[in-house]
VMD Tcl script that builds the backbone (N, CA, C; Angstrom):
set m [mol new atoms 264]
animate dup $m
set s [atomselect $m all]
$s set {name element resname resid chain x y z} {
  {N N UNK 1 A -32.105 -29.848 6.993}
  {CA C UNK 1 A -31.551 -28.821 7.841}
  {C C UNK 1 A -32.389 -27.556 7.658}
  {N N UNK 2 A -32.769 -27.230 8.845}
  {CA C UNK 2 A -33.859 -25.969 9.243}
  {C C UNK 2 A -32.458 -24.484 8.150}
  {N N UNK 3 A -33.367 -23.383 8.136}
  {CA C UNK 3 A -32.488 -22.013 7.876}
  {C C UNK 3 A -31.572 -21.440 8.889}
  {N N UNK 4 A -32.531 -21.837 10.099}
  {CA C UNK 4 A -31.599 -21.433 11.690}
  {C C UNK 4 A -30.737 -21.799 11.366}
  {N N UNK 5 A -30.676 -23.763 11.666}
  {CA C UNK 5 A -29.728 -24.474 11.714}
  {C C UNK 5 A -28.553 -24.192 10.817}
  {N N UNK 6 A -28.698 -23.710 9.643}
  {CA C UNK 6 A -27.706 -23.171 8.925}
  {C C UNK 6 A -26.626 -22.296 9.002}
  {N N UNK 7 A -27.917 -20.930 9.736}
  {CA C UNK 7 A -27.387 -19.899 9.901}
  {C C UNK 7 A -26.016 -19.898 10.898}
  {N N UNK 8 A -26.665 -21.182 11.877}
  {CA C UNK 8 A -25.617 -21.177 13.180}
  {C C UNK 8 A -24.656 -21.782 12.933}
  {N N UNK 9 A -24.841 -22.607 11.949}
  {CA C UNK 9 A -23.180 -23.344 11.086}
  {C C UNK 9 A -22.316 -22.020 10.412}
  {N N UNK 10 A -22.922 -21.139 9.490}
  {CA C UNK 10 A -21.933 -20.567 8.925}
  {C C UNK 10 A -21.709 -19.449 10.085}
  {N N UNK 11 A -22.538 -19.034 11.024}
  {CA C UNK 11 A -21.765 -18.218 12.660}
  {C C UNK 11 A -20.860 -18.776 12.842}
  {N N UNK 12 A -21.304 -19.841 13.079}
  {CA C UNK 12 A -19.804 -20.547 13.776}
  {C C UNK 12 A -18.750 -20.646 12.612}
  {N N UNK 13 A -18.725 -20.971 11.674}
  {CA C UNK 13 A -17.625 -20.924 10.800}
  {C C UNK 13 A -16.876 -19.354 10.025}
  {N N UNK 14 A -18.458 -18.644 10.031}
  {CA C UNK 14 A -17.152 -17.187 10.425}
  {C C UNK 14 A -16.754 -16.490 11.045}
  {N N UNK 15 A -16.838 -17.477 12.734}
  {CA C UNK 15 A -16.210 -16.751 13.996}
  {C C UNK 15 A -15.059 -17.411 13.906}
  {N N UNK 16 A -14.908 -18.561 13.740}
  {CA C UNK 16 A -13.658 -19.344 13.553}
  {C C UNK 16 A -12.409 -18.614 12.600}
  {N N UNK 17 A -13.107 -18.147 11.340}
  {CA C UNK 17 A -12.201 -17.491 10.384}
  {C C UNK 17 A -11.868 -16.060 10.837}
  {N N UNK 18 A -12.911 -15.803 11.844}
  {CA C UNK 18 A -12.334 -14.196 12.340}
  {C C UNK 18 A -11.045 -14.563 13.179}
  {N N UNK 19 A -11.524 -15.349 14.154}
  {CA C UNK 19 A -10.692 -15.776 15.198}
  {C C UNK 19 A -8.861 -16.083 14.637}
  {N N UNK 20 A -9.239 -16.618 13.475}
  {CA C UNK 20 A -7.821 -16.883 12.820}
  {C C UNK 20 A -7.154 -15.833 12.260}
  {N N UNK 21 A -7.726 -14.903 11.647}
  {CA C UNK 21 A -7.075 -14.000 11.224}
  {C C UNK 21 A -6.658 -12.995 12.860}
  {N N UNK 22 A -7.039 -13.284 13.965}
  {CA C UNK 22 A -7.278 -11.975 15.074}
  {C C UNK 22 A -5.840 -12.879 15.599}
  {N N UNK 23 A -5.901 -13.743 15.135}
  {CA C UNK 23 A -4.533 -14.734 15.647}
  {C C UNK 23 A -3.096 -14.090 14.867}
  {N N UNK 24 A -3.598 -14.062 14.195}
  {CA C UNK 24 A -2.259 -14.189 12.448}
  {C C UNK 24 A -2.071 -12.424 12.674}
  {N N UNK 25 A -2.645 -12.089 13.286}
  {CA C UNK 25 A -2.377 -10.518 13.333}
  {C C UNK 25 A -1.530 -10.057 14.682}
  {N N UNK 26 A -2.348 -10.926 15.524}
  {CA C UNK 26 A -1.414 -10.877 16.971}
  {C C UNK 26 A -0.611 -11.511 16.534}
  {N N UNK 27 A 0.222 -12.372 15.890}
  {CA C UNK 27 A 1.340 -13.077 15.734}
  {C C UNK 27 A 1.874 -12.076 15.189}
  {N N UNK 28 A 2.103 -11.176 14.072}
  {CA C UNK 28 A 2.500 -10.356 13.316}
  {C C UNK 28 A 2.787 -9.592 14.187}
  {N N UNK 29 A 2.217 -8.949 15.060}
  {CA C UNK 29 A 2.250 -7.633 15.922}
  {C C UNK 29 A 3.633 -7.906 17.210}
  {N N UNK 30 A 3.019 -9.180 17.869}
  {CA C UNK 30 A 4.293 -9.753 18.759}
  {C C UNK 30 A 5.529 -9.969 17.893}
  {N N UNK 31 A 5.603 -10.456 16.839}
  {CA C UNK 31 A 7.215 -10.380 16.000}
  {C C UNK 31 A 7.766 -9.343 15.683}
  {N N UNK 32 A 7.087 -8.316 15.051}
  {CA C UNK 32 A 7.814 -6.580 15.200}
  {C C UNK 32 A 7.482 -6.555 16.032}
  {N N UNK 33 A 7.017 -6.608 17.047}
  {CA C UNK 33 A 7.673 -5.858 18.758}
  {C C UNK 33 A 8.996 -6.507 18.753}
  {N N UNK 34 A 9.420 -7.841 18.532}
  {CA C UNK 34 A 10.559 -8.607 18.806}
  {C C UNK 34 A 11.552 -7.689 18.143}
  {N N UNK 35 A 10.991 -7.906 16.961}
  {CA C UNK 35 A 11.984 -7.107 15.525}
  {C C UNK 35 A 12.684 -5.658 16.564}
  {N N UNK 36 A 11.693 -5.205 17.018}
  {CA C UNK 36 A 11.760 -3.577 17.122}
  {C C UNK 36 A 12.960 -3.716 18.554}
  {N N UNK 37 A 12.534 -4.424 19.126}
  {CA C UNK 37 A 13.570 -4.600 20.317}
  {C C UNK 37 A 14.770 -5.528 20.267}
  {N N UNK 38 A 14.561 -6.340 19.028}
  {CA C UNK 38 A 16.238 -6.678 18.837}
  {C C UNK 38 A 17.133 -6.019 18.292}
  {N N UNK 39 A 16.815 -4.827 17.236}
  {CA C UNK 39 A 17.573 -4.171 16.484}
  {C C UNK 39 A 17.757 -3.103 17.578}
  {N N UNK 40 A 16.958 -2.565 18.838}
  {CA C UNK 40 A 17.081 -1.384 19.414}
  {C C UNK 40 A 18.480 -2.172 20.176}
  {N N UNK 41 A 18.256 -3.549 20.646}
  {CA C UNK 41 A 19.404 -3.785 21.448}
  {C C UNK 41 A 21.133 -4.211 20.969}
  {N N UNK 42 A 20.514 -4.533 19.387}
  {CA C UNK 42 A 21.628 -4.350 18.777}
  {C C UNK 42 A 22.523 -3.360 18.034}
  {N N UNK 43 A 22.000 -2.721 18.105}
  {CA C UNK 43 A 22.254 -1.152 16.298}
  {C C UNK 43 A 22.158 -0.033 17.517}
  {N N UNK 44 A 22.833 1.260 17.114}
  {CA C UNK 44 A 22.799 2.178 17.911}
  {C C UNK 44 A 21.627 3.078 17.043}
  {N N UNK 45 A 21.443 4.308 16.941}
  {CA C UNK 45 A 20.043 5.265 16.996}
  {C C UNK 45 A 20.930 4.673 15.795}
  {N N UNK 46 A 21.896 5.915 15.064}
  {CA C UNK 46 A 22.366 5.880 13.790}
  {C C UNK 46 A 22.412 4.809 13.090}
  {N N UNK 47 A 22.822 3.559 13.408}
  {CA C UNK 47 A 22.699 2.900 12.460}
  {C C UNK 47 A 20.933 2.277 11.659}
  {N N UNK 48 A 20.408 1.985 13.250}
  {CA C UNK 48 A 19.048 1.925 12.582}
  {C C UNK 48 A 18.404 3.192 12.022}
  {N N UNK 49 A 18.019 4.303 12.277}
  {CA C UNK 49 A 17.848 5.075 11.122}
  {C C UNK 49 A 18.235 4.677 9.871}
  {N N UNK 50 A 19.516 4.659 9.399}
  {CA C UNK 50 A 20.067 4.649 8.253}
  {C C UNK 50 A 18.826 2.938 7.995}
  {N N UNK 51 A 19.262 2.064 8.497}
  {CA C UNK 51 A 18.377 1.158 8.198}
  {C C UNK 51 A 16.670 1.216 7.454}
  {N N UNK 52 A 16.136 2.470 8.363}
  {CA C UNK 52 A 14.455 2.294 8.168}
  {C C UNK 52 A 14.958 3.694 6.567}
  {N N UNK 53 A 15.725 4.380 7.015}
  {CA C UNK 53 A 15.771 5.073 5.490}
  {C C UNK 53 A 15.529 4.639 4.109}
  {N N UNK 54 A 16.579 3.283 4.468}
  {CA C UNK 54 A 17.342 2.231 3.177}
  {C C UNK 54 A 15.987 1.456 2.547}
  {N N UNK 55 A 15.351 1.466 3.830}
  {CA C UNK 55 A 14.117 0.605 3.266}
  {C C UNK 55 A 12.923 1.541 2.664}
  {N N UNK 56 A 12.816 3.065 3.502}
  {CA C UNK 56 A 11.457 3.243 3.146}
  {C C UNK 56 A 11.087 4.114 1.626}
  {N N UNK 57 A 12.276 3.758 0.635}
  {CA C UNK 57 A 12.617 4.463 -0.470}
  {C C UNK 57 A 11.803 3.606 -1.491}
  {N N UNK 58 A 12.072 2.181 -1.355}
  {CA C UNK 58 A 11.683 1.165 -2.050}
  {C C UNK 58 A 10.401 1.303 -1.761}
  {N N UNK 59 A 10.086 1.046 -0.163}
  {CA C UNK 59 A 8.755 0.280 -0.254}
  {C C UNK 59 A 7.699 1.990 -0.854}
  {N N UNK 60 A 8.087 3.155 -0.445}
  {CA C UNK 60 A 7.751 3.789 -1.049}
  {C C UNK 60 A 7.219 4.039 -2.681}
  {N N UNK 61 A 8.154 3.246 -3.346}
  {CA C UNK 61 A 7.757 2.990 -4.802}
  {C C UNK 61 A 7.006 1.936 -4.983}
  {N N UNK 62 A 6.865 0.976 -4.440}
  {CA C UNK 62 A 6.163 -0.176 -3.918}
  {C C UNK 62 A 4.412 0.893 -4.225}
  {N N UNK 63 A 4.868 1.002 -3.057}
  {CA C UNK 63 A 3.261 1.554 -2.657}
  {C C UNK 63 A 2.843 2.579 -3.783}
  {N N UNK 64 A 3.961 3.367 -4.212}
  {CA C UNK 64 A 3.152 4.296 -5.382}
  {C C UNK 64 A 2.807 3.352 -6.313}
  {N N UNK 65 A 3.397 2.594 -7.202}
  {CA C UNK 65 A 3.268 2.135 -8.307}
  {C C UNK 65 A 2.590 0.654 -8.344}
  {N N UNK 66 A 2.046 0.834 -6.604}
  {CA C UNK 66 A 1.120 -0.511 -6.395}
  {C C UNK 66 A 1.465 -1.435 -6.764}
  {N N UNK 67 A 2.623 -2.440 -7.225}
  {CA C UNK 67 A 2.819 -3.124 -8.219}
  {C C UNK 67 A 1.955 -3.644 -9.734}
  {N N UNK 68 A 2.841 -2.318 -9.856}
  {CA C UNK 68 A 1.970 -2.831 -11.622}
  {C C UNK 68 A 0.753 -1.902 -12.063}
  {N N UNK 69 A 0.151 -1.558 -11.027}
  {CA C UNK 69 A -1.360 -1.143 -11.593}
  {C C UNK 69 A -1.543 0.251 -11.688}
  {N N UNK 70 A -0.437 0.770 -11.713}
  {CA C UNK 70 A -0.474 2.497 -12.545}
  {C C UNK 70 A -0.033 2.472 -13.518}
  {N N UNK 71 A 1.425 0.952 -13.981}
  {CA C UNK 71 A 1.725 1.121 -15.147}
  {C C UNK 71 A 0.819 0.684 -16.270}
  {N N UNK 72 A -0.287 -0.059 -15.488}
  {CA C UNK 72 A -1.360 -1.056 -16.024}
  {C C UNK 72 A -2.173 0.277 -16.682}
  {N N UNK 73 A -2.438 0.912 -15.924}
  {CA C UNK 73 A -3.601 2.107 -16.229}
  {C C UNK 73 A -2.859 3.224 -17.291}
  {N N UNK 74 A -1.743 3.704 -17.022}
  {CA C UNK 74 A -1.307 4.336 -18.240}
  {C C UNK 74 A -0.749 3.544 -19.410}
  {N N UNK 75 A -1.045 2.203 -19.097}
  {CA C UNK 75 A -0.656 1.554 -20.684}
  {C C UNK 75 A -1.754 1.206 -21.377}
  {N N UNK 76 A -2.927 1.002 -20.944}
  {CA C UNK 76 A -4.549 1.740 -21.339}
  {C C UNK 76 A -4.499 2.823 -21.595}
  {N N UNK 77 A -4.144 3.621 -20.935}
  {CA C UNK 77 A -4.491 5.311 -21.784}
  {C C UNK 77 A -3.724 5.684 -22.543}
  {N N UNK 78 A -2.521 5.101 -22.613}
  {CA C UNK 78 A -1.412 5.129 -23.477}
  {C C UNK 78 A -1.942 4.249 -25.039}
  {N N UNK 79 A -2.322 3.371 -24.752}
  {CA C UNK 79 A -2.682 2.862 -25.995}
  {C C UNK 79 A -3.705 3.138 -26.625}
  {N N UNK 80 A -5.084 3.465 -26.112}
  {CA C UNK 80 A -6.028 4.488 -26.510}
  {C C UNK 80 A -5.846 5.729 -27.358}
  {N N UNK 81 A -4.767 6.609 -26.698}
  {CA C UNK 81 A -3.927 7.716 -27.700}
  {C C UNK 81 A -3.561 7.031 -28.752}
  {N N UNK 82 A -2.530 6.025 -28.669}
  {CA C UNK 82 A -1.880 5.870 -29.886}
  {C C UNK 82 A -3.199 5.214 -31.265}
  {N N UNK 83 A -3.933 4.552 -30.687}
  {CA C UNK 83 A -5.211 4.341 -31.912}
  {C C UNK 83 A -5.959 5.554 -32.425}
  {N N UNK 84 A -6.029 6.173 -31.312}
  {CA C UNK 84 A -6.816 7.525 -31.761}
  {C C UNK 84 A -5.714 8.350 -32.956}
  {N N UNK 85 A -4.360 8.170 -32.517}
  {CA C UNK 85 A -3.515 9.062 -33.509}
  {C C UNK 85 A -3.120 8.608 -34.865}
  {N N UNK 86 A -3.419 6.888 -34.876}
  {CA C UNK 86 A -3.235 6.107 -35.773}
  {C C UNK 86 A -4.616 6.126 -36.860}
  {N N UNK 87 A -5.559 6.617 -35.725}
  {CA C UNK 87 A -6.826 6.479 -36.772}
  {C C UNK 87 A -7.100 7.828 -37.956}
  {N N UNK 88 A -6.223 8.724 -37.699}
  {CA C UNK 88 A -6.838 9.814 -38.248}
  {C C UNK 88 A -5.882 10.003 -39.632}
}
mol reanalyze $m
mol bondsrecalc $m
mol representation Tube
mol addrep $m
């Protein structure tokens, strides 16, 4: 097999993998539209508010504390101190 010939195998195989993810994203996108228009036709303003509130507290901590990897990083610098205070 020539280098071309190669090249045009893995084109084609990472247009395919684009193509899938451009899929899996439009799928995602059409289901919250669904989401967004079943709760509008079910829930009045107030109740959904209270809804996106309830949620965006959590995912808020979510996102700060990245799962895990700030407590990850101050338990490295945290333990660094404590050798340094242990060493002296």
């Amino acid at each position: 097999m020539t280098t071309a010939a190669a090249k045009g195998e893995g084109g084609r195989a990472l247009g395919w993998r684009a193509a899938i993810v451009g899929a899996g994203t439009l799928v995602s996108r059409l289901s919250g539209l669904a989401r967004e228009m079943l709760l509008a036709a079910l829930y009045t303003r107030v109740e959904t508010d209270a809804f996106f509130v309830a949620f965006r507290i959590p995912n808020g901590l979510r996102q700060i504390l990245a799962e895990g990897a700030i407590s990850s990083a101050v338990t490295e610098a945290g333990s660094s101190d404590i050798v340094l205070i242990a060493g002296k």
